[in-house]
C-alpha positions in Angstrom: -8.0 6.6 11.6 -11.9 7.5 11.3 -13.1 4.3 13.7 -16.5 5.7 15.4 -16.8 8.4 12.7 -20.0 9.0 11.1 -20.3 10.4 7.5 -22.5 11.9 5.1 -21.2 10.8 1.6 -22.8 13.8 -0.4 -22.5 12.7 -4.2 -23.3 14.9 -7.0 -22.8 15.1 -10.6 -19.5 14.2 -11.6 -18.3 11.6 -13.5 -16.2 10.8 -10.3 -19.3 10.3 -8.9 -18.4 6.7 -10.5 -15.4 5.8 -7.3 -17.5 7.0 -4.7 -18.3 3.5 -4.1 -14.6 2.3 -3.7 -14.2 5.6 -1.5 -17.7 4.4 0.6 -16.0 0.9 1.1 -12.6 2.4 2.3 -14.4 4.8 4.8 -15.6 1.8 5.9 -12.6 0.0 6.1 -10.9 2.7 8.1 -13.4 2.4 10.7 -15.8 4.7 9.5 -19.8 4.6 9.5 -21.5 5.8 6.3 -25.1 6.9 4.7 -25.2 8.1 1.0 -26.9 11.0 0.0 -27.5 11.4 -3.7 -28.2 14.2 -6.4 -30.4 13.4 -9.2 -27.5 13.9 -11.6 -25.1 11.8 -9.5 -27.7 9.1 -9.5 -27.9 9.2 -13.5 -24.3 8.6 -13.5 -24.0 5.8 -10.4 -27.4 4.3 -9.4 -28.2 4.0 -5.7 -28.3 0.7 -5.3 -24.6 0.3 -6.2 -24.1 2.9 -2.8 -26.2 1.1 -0.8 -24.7 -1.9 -1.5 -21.3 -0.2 -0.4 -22.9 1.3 2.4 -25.5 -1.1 3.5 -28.1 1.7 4.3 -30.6 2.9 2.5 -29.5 6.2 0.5 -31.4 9.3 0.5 -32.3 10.6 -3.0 -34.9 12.8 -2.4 -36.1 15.1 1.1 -39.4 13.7 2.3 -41.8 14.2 5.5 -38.8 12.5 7.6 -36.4 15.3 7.1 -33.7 14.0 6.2 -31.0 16.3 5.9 -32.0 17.6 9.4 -31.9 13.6 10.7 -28.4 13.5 9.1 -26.5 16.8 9.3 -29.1 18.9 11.9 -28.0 19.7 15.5 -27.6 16.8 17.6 -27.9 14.8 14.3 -26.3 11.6 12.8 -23.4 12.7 10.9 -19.8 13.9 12.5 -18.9 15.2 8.9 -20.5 16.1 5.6 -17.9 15.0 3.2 -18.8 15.9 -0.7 -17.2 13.6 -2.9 -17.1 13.9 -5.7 -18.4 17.5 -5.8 -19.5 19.8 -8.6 -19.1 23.5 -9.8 -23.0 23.5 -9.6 -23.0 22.3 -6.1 -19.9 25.0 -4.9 -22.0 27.6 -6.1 -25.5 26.4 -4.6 -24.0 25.9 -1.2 -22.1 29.3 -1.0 -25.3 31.1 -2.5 -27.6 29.0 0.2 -29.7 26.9 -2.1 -30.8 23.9 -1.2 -32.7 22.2 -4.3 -31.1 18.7 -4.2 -30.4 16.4 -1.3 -27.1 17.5 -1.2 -26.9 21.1 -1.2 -30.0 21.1 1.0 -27.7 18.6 3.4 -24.4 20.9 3.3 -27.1 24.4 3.9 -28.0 22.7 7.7 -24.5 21.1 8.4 -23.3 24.5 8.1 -25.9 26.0 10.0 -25.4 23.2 12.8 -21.6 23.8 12.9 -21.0 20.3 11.1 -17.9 19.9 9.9 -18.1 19.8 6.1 -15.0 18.3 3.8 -15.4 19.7 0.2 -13.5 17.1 -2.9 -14.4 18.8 -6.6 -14.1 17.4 -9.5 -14.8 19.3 -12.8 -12.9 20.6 -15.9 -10.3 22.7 -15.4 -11.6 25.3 -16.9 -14.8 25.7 -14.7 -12.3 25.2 -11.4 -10.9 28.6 -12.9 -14.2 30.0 -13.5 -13.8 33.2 -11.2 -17.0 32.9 -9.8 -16.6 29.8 -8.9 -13.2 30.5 -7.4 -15.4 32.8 -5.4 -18.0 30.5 -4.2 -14.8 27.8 -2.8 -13.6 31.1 -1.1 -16.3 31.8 0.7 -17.3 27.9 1.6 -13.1 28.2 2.7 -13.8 30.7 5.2 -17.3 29.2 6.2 -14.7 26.9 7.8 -15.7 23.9 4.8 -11.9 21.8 4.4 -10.9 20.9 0.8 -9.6 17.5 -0.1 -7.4 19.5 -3.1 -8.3 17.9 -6.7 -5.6 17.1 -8.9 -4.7 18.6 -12.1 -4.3 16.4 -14.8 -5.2 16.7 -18.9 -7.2 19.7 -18.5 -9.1 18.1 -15.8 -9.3 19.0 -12.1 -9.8 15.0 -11.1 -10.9 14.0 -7.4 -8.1 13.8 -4.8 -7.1 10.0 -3.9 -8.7 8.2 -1.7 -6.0 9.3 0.7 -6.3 12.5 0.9 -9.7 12.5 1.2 -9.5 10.5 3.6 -7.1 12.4 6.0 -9.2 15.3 5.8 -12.0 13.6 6.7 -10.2 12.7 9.7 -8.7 15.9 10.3 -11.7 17.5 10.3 -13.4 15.0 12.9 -10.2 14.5 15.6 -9.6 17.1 18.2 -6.8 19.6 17.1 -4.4 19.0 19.7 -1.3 20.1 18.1 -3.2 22.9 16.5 -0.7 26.0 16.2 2.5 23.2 16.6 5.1 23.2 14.0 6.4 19.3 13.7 9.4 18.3 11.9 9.1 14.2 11.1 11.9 12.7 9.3 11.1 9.5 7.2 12.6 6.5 5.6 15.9 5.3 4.8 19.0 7.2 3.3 21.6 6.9 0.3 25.0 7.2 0.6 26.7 6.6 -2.5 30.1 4.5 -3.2 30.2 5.5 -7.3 27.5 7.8 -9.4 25.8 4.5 -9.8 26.0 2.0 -6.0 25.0 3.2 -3.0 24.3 2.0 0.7 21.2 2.0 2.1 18.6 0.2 4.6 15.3 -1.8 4.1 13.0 1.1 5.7 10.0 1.8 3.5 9.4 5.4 5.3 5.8 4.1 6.2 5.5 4.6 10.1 7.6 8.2 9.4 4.8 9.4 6.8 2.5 8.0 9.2 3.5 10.1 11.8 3.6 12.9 10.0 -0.4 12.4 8.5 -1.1 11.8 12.3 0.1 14.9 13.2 -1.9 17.0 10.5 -4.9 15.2 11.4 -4.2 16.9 15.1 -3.6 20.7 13.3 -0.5 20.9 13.2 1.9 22.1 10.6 4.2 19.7 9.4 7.6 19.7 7.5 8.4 15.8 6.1 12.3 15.2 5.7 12.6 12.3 3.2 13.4 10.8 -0.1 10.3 9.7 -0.9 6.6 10.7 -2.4 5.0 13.7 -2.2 2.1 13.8 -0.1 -0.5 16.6 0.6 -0.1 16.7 4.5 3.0 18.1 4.8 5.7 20.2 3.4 8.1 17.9 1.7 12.0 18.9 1.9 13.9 16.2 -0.3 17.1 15.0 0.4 18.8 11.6 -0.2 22.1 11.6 1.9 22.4 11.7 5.9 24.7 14.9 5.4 21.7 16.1 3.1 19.3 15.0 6.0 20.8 16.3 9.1 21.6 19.7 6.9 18.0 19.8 6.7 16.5 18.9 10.2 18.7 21.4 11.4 17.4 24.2 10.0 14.0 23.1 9.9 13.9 23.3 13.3 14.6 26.8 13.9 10.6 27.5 13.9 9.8 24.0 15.4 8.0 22.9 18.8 9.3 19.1 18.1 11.1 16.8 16.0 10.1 13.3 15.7 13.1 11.5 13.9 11.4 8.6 12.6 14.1 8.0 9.7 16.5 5.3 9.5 19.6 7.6 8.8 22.8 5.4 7.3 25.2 5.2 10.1 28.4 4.8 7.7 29.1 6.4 5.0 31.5 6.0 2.1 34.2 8.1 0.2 32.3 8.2 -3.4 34.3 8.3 -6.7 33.3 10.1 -9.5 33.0 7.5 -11.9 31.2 3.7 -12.0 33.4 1.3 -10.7 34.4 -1.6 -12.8 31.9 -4.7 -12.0 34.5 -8.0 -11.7 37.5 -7.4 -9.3 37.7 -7.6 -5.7 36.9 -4.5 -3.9 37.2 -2.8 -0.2 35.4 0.0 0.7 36.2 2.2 3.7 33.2 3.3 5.6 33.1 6.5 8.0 29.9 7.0 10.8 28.0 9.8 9.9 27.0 12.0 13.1 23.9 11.3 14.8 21.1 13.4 14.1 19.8 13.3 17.2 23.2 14.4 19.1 23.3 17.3 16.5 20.1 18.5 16.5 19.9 18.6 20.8 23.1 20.6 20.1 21.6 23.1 18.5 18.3 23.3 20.0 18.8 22.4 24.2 15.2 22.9 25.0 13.5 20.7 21.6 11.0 18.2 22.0 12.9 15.3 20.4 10.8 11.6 20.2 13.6 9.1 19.1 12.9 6.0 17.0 15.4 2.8 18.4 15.2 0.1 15.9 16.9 -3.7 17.4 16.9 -7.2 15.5 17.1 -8.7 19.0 12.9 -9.4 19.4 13.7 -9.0 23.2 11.0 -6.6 24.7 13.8 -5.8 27.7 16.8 -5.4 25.2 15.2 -2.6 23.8 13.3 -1.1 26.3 17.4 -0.9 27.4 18.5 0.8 24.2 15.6 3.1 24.3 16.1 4.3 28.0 20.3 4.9 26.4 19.4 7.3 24.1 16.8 8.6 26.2 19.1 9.6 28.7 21.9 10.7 26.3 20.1 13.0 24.3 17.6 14.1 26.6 14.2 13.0 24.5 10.6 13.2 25.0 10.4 9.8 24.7 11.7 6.9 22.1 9.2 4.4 20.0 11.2 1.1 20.2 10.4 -1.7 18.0 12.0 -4.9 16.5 13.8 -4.5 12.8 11.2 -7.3 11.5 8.3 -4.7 10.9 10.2 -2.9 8.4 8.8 -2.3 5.2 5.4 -4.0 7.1 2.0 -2.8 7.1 1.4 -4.1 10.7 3.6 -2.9 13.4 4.1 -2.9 17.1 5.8 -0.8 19.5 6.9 0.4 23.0 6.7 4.0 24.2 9.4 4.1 26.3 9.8 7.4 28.8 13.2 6.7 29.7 15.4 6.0 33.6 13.5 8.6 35.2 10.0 6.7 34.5 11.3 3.2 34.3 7.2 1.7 34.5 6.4 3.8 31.7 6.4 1.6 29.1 3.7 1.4 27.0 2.9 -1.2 23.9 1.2 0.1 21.0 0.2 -2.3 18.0 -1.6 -2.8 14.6 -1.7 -0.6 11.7 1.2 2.1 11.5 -1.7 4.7 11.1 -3.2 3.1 14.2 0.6 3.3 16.0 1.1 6.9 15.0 -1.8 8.5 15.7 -0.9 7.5 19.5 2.7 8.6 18.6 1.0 12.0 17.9 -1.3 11.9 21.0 1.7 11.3 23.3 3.6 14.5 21.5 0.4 16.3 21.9 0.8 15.3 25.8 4.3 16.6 26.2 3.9 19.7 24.3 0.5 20.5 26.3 2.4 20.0 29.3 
């Protein structure tokens, strides 16, 4: 997600100054390149060392003869991205006011005088968030173009975002906006069809590579709606639903102000006629199942001319097999293209992939592998293809 990306870690005076050096190592982990730059109050709080040990590079406390905020953040300088985390009510209103008397706010004044991106994460009481004035200073930094990694509102507090969110808009704000203006609908995880009030039917699909899809997509601009029943997550609008009824129901009208769908979810293909009450544990018992229509089917239906990228999951492990199933619904629905993989990954970490373009492009067929944030981002940058052309 950030592999080649170069960031400033600007931290100042917060007591969340004390995870920046968790959040320095998972930069790092993702792929990213880092150099600490420290307030004296953040360094009261976390000593240096303990950064440059996560960063293994010297970290800049003071500005001296080598100028280093200019080396870092200047034109044609080091950094991609300025990211402060954790960062302060003090530092909100230096950098909006143009005062540069610590390391960091003398870093942010030239990234945003060299058009370097800058990624904003407070963390303060809640009470000073609400202070209008410095409600007025994040305004301004806003439409300065700085990107906020939202804080979270907990026991009076506004805490640092997670590590997650920071880290997608780091990434956001360093990958080229190619779906910037685009609308995407992503559908995620498994669904629930219920037998009683109490049993229900369902799959082993964790909703990992759909949420995945859906983060790569922000991280490219666009807009995007998450279908699911599952977590909230600050990339995306979240529209909950359980049920493939509930799902399709959805989708549908969703994608009224789409430009694609990406149907990642693994939607129940039978459902059952529920009862109102539990049944009794004990006795033998038949259930009659129904098939539930196909998203897909419905959703082409309704919208002829939609981008659709189909998901084809097969517990064959033959590459050929499902390279076949893919180019089926491919041709039956009319997709962009289908992401065909073996049933094994589910629930995984790890996954691998074929793009498959379908009968009319039989040699296009193209593996993707590793992480599911690695797989999706090149889900994203193949939508971003078809939706450029």
């Amino acid at each position: 997600m950030l592999s080649g990306v170069n960031v400033a870690l600007g931290v100042t005076g917060s007591i969340a100054a004390v995870k920046t050096v968790e959040l320095a190592h998972e930069l790092r982990r993702r792929g990213a390149a880092v150099r600490a730059v420290m307030t004296p109050a953040a360094s009261n709080i976390v000593h240096p060392w303990a950064l440059e040990f996560a960063t293994e590079v010297d970290v800049v406390t003071e500005i001296t003869g080598a100028v280093e905020h200019v080396e870092l953040c200047g034109v044609d300088g080091w950094a991609d991205v300025l990211l402060i985390a954790p960062g302060t009510a003090n530092t909100a209103g230096k950098m909006a006011a143009a005062i540069d008397d610590t390391p960091v706010t003398t870093c942010a004044t030239t990234a945003l005088g060299a058009d370097v991106p800058v990624v904003f994460a407070p963390a303060m009481h809640e009470p000073m968030y609400d202070h209008p004035g410095v409600l007025e200073a994040l305004d301004t930094l806003e439409s300065w173009g700085v990107r906020f990694a939202d804080p979270r509102i907990e026991e009076g507090k506004a805490k640092i975002a997670s590590e997650e969110t920071i880290l997608t808009e780091v990434a956001r704000a360093t990958t080229p906006d190619s779906l910037s203006g685009r609308h995407i609908v992503v559908t995620a995880g498994a669904t629930k069809e219920y037998i009683d009030p109490i049993r229900i039917l369902t799959n082993r699909s964790s909703g990992k590579t759909g949420r995945a899809v859906a983060r790569a997509c922000y991280i490219r601009g666009a807009d995007v709606t998450l279908v699911q029943d599952g977590p909230a997550v600050g990339y995306a609008e979240i529209v909950p639903v359980e049920t493939a009824d509930e799902m399709l129901a959805a989708v549908t009208d969703a994608c009224a102000t789409a430009d694609a769908l990406v149907s990642a979810a693994a939607i129940s293909d039978f459902t059952a006629d529920a009862v109102d009450e539990k049944i009794r544990s004990g006795s033998p018992l038949s259930v009659d199942l129904e098939p539930t229509p196909k998203l897909i089917d419905a959703v082409r239906e309704a919208y002829p001319d939609l981008p659709i990228v189909g998901f084809k999951a097969e517990t064959s492990g033959d590459d050929a097999a499902m390279v076949r199933e893919a180019n089926r619904i491919h041709d039956r629905v009319g997709l962009a293209f289908v992401v065909a993989n073996d049933a094994s990954v589910m629930g995984a970490d790890e996954t691998r992939v074929l793009l498959v373009a379908g009968e009319s492009d039989p040699d296009d067929v193209e593996e993707a592998r590793g992480s599911k944030d690695v797989v999706a981002g090149r889900v994203a940058e193949r939508l971003a293809d078809v939706l450029g052309a």
